[in-house]
C-alpha positions in Angstrom: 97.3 99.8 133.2 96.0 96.5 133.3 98.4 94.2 131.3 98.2 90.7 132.2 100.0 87.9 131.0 98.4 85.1 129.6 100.2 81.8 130.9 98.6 83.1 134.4 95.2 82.9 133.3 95.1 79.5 131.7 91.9 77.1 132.6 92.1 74.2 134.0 89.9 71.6 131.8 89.4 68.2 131.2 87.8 66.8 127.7 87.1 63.5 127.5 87.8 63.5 123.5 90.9 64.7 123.2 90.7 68.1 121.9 93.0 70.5 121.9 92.8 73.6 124.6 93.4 77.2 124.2 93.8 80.0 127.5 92.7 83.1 127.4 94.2 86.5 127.3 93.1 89.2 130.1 92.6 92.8 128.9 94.5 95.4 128.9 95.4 99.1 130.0 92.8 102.3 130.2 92.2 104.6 127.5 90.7 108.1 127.5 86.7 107.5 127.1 83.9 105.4 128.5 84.6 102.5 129.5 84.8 99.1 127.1 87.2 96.4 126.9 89.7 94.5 125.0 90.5 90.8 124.7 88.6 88.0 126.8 89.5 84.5 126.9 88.5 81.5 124.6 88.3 77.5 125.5 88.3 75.3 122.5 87.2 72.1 123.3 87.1 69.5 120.8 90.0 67.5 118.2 90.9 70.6 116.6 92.4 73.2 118.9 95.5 75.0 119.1 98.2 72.1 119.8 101.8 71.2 118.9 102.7 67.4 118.0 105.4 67.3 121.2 102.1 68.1 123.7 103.4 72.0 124.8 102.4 75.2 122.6 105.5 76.4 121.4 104.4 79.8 122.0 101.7 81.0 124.5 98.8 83.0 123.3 99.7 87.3 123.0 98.3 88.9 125.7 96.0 91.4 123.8 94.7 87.8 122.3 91.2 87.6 122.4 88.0 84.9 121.6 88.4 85.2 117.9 92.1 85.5 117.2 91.8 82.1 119.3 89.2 80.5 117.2 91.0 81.5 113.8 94.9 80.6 114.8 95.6 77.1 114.8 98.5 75.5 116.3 98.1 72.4 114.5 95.6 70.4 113.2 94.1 67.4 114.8 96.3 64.9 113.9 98.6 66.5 116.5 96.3 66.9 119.4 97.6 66.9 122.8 97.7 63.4 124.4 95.9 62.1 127.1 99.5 63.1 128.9 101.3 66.0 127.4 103.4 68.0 129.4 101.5 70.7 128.9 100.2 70.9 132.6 103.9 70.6 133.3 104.8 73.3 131.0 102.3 75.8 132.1 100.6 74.6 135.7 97.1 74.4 135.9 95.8 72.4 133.2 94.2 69.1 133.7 95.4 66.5 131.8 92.8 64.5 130.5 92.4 60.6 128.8 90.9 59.4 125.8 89.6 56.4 126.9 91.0 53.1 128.3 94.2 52.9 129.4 96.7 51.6 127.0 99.8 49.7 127.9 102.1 52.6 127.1 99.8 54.5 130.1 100.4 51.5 132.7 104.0 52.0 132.0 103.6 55.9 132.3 102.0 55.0 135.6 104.7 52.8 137.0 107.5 55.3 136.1 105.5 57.7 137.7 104.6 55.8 141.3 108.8 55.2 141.3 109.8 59.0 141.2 107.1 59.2 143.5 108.4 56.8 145.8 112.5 58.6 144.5 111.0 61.6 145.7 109.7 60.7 148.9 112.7 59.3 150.0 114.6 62.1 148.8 112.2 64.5 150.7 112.9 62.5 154.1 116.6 63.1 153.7 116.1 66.6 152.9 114.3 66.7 156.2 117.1 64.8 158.2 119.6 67.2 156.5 117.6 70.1 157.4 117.3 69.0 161.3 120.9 68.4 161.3 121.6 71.6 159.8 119.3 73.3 162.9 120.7 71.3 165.6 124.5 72.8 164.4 123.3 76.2 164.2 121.7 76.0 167.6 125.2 74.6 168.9 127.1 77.4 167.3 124.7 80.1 168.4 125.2 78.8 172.1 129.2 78.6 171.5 129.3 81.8 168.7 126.3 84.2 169.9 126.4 87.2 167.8 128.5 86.1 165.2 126.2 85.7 161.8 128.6 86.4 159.2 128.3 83.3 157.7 124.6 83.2 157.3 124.2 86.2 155.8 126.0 85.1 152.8 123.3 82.4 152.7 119.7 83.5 153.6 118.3 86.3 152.3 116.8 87.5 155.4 117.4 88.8 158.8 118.3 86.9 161.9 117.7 89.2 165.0 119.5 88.7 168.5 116.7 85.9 169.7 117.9 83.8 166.6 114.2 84.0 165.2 114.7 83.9 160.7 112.4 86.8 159.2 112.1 86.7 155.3 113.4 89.5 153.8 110.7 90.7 150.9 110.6 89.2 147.5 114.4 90.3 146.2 117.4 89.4 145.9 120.8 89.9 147.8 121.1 93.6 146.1 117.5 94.4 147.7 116.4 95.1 144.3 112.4 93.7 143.3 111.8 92.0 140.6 108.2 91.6 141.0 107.4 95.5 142.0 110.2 96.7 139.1 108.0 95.0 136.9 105.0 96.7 137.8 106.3 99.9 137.6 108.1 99.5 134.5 104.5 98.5 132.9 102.6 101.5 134.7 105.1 103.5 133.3 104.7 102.0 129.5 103.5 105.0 127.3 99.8 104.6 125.7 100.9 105.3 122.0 101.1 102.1 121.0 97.7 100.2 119.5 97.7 96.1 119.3 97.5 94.5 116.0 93.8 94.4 114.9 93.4 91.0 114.4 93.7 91.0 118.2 91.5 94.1 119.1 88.1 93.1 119.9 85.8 95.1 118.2 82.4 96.2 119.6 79.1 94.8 116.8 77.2 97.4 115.3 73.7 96.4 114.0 72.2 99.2 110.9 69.0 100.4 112.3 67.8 102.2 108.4 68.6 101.2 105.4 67.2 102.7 102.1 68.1 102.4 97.8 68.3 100.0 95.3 69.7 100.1 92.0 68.0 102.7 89.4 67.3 106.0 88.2 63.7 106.6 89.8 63.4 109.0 92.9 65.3 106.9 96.0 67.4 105.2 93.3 71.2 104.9 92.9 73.7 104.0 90.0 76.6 105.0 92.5 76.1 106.9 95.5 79.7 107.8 95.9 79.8 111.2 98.2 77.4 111.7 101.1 77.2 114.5 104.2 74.6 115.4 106.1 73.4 119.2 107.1 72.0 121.0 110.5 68.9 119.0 110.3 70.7 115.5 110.3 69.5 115.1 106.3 70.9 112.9 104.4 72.7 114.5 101.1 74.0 112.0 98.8 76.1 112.5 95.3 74.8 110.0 92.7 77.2 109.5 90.7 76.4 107.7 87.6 73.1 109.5 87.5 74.6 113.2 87.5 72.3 114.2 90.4 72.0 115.1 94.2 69.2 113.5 96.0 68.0 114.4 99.8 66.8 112.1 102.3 65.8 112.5 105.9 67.4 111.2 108.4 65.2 108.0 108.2 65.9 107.3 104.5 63.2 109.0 103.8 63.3 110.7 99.6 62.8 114.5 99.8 64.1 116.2 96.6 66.7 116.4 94.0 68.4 118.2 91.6 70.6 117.8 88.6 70.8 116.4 85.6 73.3 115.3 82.9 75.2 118.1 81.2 77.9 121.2 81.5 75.0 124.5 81.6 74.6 126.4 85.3 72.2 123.6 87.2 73.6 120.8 85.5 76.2 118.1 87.0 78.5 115.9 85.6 79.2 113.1 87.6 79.4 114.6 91.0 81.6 112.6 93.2 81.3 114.4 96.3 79.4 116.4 98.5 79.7 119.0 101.7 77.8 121.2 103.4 78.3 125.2 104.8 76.1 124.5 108.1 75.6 128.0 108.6 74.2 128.7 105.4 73.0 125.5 104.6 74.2 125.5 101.0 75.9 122.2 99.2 79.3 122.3 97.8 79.4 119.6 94.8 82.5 118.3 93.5 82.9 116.6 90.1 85.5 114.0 89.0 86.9 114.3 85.0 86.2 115.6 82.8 85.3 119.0 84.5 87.0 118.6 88.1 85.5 121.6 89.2 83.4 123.0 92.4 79.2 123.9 92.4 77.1 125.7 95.2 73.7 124.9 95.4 72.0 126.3 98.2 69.9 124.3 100.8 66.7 124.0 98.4 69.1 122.8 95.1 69.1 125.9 93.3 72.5 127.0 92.0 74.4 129.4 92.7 77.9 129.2 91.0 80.5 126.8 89.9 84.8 127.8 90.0 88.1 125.4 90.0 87.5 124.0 86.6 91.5 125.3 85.6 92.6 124.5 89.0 91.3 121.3 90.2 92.6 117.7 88.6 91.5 114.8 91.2 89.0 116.4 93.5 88.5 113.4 96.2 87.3 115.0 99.1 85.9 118.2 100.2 84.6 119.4 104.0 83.7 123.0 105.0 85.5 124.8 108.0 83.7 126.7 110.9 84.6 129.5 108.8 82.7 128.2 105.5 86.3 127.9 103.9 86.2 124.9 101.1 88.7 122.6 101.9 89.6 120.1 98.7 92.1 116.8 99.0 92.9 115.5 95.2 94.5 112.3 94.9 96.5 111.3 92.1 98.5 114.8 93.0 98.6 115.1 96.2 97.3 118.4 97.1 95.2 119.8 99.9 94.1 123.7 98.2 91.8 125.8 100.5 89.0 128.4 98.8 86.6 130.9 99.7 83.1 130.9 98.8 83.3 132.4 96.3 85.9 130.6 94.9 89.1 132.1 95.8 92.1 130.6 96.2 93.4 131.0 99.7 95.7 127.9 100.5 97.5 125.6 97.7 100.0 122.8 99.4 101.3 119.7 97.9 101.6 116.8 100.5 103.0 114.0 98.3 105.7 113.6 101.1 103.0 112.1 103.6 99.9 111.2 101.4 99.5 108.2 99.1 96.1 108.2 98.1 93.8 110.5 100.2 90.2 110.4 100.1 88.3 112.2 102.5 89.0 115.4 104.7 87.9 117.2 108.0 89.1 120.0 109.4 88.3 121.3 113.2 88.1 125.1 114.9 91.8 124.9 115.2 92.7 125.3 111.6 93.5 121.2 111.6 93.2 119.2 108.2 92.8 115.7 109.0 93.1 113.7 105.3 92.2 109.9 105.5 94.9 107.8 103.0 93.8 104.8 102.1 96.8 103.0 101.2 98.8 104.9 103.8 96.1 102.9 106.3 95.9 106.0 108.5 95.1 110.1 109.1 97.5 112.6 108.5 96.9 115.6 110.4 98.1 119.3 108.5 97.8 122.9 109.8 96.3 125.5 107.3 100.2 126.3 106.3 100.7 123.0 105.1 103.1 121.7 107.9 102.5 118.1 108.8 101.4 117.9 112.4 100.9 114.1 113.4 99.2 110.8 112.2 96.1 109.1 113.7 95.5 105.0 113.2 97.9 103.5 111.5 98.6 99.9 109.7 96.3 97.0 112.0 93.8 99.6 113.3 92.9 101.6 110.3 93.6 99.5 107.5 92.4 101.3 103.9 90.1 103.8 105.1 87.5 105.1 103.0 86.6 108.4 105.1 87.0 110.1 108.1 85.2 112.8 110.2 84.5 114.9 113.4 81.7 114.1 115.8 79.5 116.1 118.2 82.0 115.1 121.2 85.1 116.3 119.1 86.8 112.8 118.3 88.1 111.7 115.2 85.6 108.9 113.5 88.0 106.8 110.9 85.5 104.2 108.7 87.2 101.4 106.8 86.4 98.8 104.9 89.2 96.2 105.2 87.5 92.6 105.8 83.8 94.4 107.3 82.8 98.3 107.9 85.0 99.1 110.7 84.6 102.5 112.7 87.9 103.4 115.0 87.5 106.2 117.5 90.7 108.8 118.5 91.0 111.9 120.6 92.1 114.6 118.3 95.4 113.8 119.4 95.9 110.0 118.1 94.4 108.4 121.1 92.3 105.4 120.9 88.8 105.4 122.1 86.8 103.0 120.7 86.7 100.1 117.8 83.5 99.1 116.1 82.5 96.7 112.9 79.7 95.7 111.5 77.5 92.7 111.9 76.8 92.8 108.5 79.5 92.2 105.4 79.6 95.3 103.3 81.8 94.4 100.0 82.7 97.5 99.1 81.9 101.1 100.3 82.1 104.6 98.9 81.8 107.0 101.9 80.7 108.0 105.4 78.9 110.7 106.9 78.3 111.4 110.9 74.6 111.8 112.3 74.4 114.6 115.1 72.8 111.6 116.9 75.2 109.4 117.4 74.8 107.8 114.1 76.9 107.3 111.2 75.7 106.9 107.2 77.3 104.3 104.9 77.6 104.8 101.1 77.8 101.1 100.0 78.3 100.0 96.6 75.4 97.7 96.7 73.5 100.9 95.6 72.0 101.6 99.4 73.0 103.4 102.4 73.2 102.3 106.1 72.8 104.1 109.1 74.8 102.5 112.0 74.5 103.5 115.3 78.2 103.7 117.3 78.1 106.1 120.1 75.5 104.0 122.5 78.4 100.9 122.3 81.0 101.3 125.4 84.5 102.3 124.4 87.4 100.4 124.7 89.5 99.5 127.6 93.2 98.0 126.5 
């Protein structure tokens, strides 16, 4: 654990305008996964830094601060700028302090007052010095009259005196032996990981798209609202277009291969599919369909169709996966529900969740009969075994803020996408530990979904009627 407080790692500077100065924040303790890093420091130079009217920041910086919680919290505006003598070199050590120009009469006084304490505190260190060679002369002359007898300066020094009358320091401690400094290092090596820092102060690894492809329409490579998207065993790209009651297929460049569907309620036809998942091992497409018939298609990997089931038991299908078993595995909002079916269509599991969920939207299960169920207003995962017994949450409020999807990656951890303020990708271990943070370069308004590449990749379902591919996995992880 690397925790480090940020008064000690101020920089000294000196600005000639009289700006404002900010210190940076060092980074924090390991996490499970390759290595990253969190927070970094900031200097704001300049009339308009963090400051205080009185000349000392109030409150330091966090220690998990980093460059651009800096930049966006200001102290005060520059009206209260530090002055070309604020005791904030006082306050915190280590700062220069710097002028504005020439010196004004209130600064020849400040310099006057400040050459007599120095001249109040050079006569006071002389005494001090007489005092102390007084104070050695008398313990020489008891020594020679009272050898052995050190009662008395024990109860003074905290150190040891051996028979030769030669002082040795005792370690850093006090008269009870205890050590402050070494307490607090174990007390923070022993501080467990669980805990995330706010995200505001979590510094997030860029992500650049490498493909993007569609534009609004209703021609081949087209998109009214591309609201579901997954991706098979050959990394294409399947994506349910809403508005246009079809399924098209891409590669995984963007490039168009087929479709199928069209408007209407007969065997072949969709009506606005909102969602899409695929049975890797037989390559066929599971469809879902919002109202009015909330019900479940197969297709089969060349788009021909195979059947449909769950009109009279479905209400708000909002996200569907297939298990390593080829199980269906449906979240509905609105109700609450997570219900499992075979292929065939089946009912095998039915559990309500409204005790944990608040408006789930996408689902993943792994080989250990684990339902992870993104909730977007709960700003987190919740994690349920196939019984329906609530097992743990992943992300929470700060880290995971409104997520739009979630899923499983070739390495086995937990990919959470949101869409609060940028496209934000947070990485866990299965069980809730954090990996790695990532966000966009580019602003995305709004987004529908998110599927995972085999290659490290992930897909975007804006609502700008296209889809990104991101790459995440070749970015280091993060250390806190």
């Amino acid at each position: 654990l690397g925790l480090s407080i940020a008064a000690a790692h101020y920089l000294p500077v000196v600005n000639g305008s009289g700006g404002a100065v900010a210190g940076s924040a060092g980074s924090g303790a390991q996490v499970t996964g390759v290595s990253s890093h969190l927070g970094g420091g900031s200097l704001l130079n300049g009339s308009t830094g963090p400051s205080t009217a009185g000349g000392a920041l109030s409150t330091p910086p966090h220690a998990f601060s980093d460059s651009n919680l800096l930049q966006s919290k200001q102290y005060g505006d520059s009206s209260q700028s530090l002055g070309p003598y604020s005791a904030l070199g006082d306050t915190y050590g280590g700062y220069e302090k710097w002028s504005t120009g020439a010196p004004t009469v209130a600064d020849v006084a400040y310099h006057h007052q400040q050459q007599q304490q120095q001249h109040h505190q050079q006569q006071h260190h002389h005494q001090q010095q007489q005092q102390q060679q007084q104070q050695q002369q008398q313990q020489q002359q008891q020594q020679q009259h009272h050898s052995g007898s050190l009662g008395s300066l024990h109860q003074h020094v905290a150190g040891f005196l051996s028979d030769s009358g030669l002082y040795t320091p005792s370690p850093l401690g006090d008269q009870n032996g205890s050590h402050p400094v070494m307490e607090l290092n174990s007390k923070l090596m022993n501080t467990p990981l669980s805990f995330f820092p706010p995200k505001s102060q979590i510094k997030r690894h860029k992500m650049i798209y490498h493909c993007k492809f569609g534009e609004f329409g209703v021609a081949e490579g087209q998109f009214t609202e591309p609201s579901g998207v997954t991706v098979n065993s050959l990394n294409d790209i399947i994506v349910a277009d809403t508005n246009n009651h079809r399924i098209q297929i891409f590669d995984k460049d963007g490039r168009f291969k087929f479709q199928f569907g069209e408007c209407g309620k007969r065997d072949g036809q969709l009506l606005y599919p909102n969602r899409v998942a695929v049975n890797r091992a037989t390559g066929d497409i599971i469809v879902t369909e919002r109202s009015p018939t909330h019900q479940i298609q197969v297709y089969n990997q060349y788009g021909q169709f195979i059947r449909k089931f769950g009109a009279n038991i479905l209400q708000h299908p909002r996200g569907v996966t297939v298990d390593y078993k080829g199980r269906i595995v449906v979240v509905e909002c609105k109700v609450m529900r997570v219900i499992i079916f075979d292929m065939v269509g089946n009912v095998l599991v039915k559990f309500g969740c409204s005790k944990y969920l608040e408006f789930p939207n996408g689902v993943v299960t792994n080989d250990r009969q684990e339902i992870f169920v993104s909730d977007n207003r709960a700003h987190s995962v919740k994690v349920f075994n196939y019984e329906g017994a609530y097992l743990r949450q992943i992300g929470g409020e700060g880290l995971t803020n409104y997520p739009i999807g979630v899923g499983i990656n070739q390495l086995g951890e937990v990919v959470v996408a949101d869409n609060h303020n940028n496209f934000n990708l947070t990485v866990f271990q299965q069980d809730g530990m954090l990996i790695n943070a990532l966000e966009s370069k580019v602003k995305h308004a709004q987004c529908f979904d998110v599927a995972l590449l085999d290659d490290g990749s992930v897909v975007l379902a804006s609502k700008d009627y296209r889809l990104y591919i991101y790459r995440y996995l070749q970015v280091s992880s993060l250390i806190m």
